[in-house]
C-alpha positions, 0 to 999 in steps of 0.5 A: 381208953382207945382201943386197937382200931383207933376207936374210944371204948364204948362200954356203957351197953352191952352189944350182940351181934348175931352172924346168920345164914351160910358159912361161905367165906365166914373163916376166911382170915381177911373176913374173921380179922375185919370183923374182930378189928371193926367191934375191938371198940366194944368191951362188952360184946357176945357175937351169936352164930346160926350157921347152915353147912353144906356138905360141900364144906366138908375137906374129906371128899365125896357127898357128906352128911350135913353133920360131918360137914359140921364136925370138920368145921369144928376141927378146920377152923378151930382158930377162926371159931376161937376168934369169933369167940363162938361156941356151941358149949357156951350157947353161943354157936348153932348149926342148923340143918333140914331138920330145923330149916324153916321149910320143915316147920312149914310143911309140918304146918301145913298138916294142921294149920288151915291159914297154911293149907289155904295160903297160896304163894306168888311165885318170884321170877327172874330179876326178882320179879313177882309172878302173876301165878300163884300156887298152893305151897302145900301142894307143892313141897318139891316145889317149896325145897326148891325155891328154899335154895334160888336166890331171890325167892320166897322161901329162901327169903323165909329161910335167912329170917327163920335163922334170924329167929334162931339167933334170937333164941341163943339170944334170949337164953343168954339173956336168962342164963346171966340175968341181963340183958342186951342194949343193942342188937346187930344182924349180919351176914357171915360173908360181910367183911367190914371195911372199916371200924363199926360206928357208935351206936350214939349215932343212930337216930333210934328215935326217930328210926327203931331199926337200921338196915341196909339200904338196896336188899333190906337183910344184909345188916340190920341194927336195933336198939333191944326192945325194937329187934323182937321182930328179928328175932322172933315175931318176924318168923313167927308170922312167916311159919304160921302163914300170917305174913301173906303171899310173898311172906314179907319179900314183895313189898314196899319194906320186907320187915313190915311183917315183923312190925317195923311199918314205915321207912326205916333208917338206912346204914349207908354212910354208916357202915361201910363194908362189902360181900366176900366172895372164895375171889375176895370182895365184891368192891362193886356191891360195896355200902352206898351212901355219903362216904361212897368214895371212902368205902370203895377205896378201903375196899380196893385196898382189901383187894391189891392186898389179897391180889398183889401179896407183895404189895400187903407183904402177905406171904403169910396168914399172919402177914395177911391178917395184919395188912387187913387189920392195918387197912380197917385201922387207917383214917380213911381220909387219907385215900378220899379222891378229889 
């Protein structure tokens, strides 16, 4: 009853766990293995993908086209696919490009919609800050591309949740096609790498919290029980398309999921789930989840690191070597490296 990461088997509920945004470092062996290590303890997991790739991810050169971009992925990372289990064929995979991209439906709003034509945005300077100016984004559709793509905005903000709402239509079609349905839902970001092995959902006071989130940027995971995630899935882009969210389309605020109805504070996942960003160097152990466990997530991160770092310290000299040295630090007791 005890599965590979050392964690007991929960298989009383079923779990989907929806990977949106860009792909970066998604493929990458240490990122693919952790994440396979910290949900081996859910036998009844699907994993849903909603991926936005650039041309720049295609290996064959030059400027490409999105969809060459998307069938070099298929044919690069076969195997990193196969380990998320994700597929297009099997509803469960779904590359999303400017033709689906939330800006698009925007500006297709803004020809019919009077709540759009009449919405004025507030601009979001540096640090995040809110503008005092404001702008008629109708008017503006150069405007609006850009800050579809700047860290930080509003749009970009809009675009993360417009992909949420993708995977919660994969969701929802699984859901129809099989005659089930979900019990819990996790969002992440396709460049986390977790740390360490995901908790038991028993351990979130779903009563008192109907949804998880990371505590500094609100939108790297996000955890719900399935009749509280609607507003990730879809009633949170629903409101931002149809210019119903208001001026800032839920960024600025004192909680970005207010607008999905998720009113008043949430529950926080530091402490949690520990994991970290990673970037082409490796992880961010600087950016990793802060809580109670601080001391515990920067140490498996570290370790992450030195075994990325010094292959001689891992003994990766190999994919397969490294991928073992990350399996063999999300199992370890983590207790053996706290630091007093």
């Amino acid at each position: 009853n005890i599965a590979s990461n050392g964690h007991p088997f929960e298989g009383g509920y079923r779990l989907a766990v929806c990977l949106s945004g860009h792909v970066r470092t998604m493929m990458e062996p240490a990122v693919s293995v952790a994440y396979q290590e910290a949900f081996a303890h859910f036998p009844h997991l699907t994993t849903f993908a909603v991926l936005e790739v650039d041309a720049a991810h295609a290996k064959t050169g030059g400027k490409e086209k999105r969809d060459d971009a998307q069938k070099e992925l298929h044919s690069h990372y076969t195997q990193g696919l196969a380990r998320y289990t994700l597929s297009i064929d099997e509803g469960t995979l779904q590359f999303v490009d400017h033709g689906t991209s939330f800006v698009s439906e925007f500006l297709k709003n803004c020809q019919v919609l009077k709540s759009c034509q009449q919405l004025m945005i507030r601009m979001i300077g540096p640090g995040g800050h809110l503008s005092k100016f404001e702008t008629h984004a109708c008017r503006n559709k150069r405007l609006v591309e850009e800050m579809s793509h700047m860290k930080e905005s509003v749009f970009n903000w809009a675009e993360q949740v417009w992909k949420m709402a993708w995977c919660g239509k994969l969701v929802y079609a699984w859901e129809d096609r099989h005659a089930t349905r979900f019990d819990f839902v996790i969002k992440s970001r396709p460049d986390i790498v977790f740390l360490e092995p995901f908790p038991s959902l028993l351990k979130f006071n779903f009563q008192k919290h109907p949804i998880y989130v990371n505590r500094v940027t609100e939108d790297h995971v996000y955890a719900c029980p399935r009749e509280h995630c609607n507003g990730i899935l879809s009633e949170g882009a629903k409101a931002q398309v149809n210019c119903s969210a208001g001026p800032t389309f839920g960024f600025v605020s004192e909680h970005k999921m207010g607008f999905m109805g998720y009113h008043g504070v949430p529950g926080y996942l530091d402490g949690l789930v520990n994991f970290a960003l990673y970037r082409p160097s490796g992880p961010v152990c600087s950016r990793v989840a802060r809580g109670d466990h601080l001391v515990r997530s920067e140490a498996q991160c570290s370790r992450l690191e030195w075994a990325l770092k010094d292959s001689n310290k891992a003994n990766a000299s190999t994919d397969e070597d490294l991928e073992n040295a990350v399996r063999e630090i999300i199992r370890t007791d983590p207790s053996e490296y706290f630091l007093f």
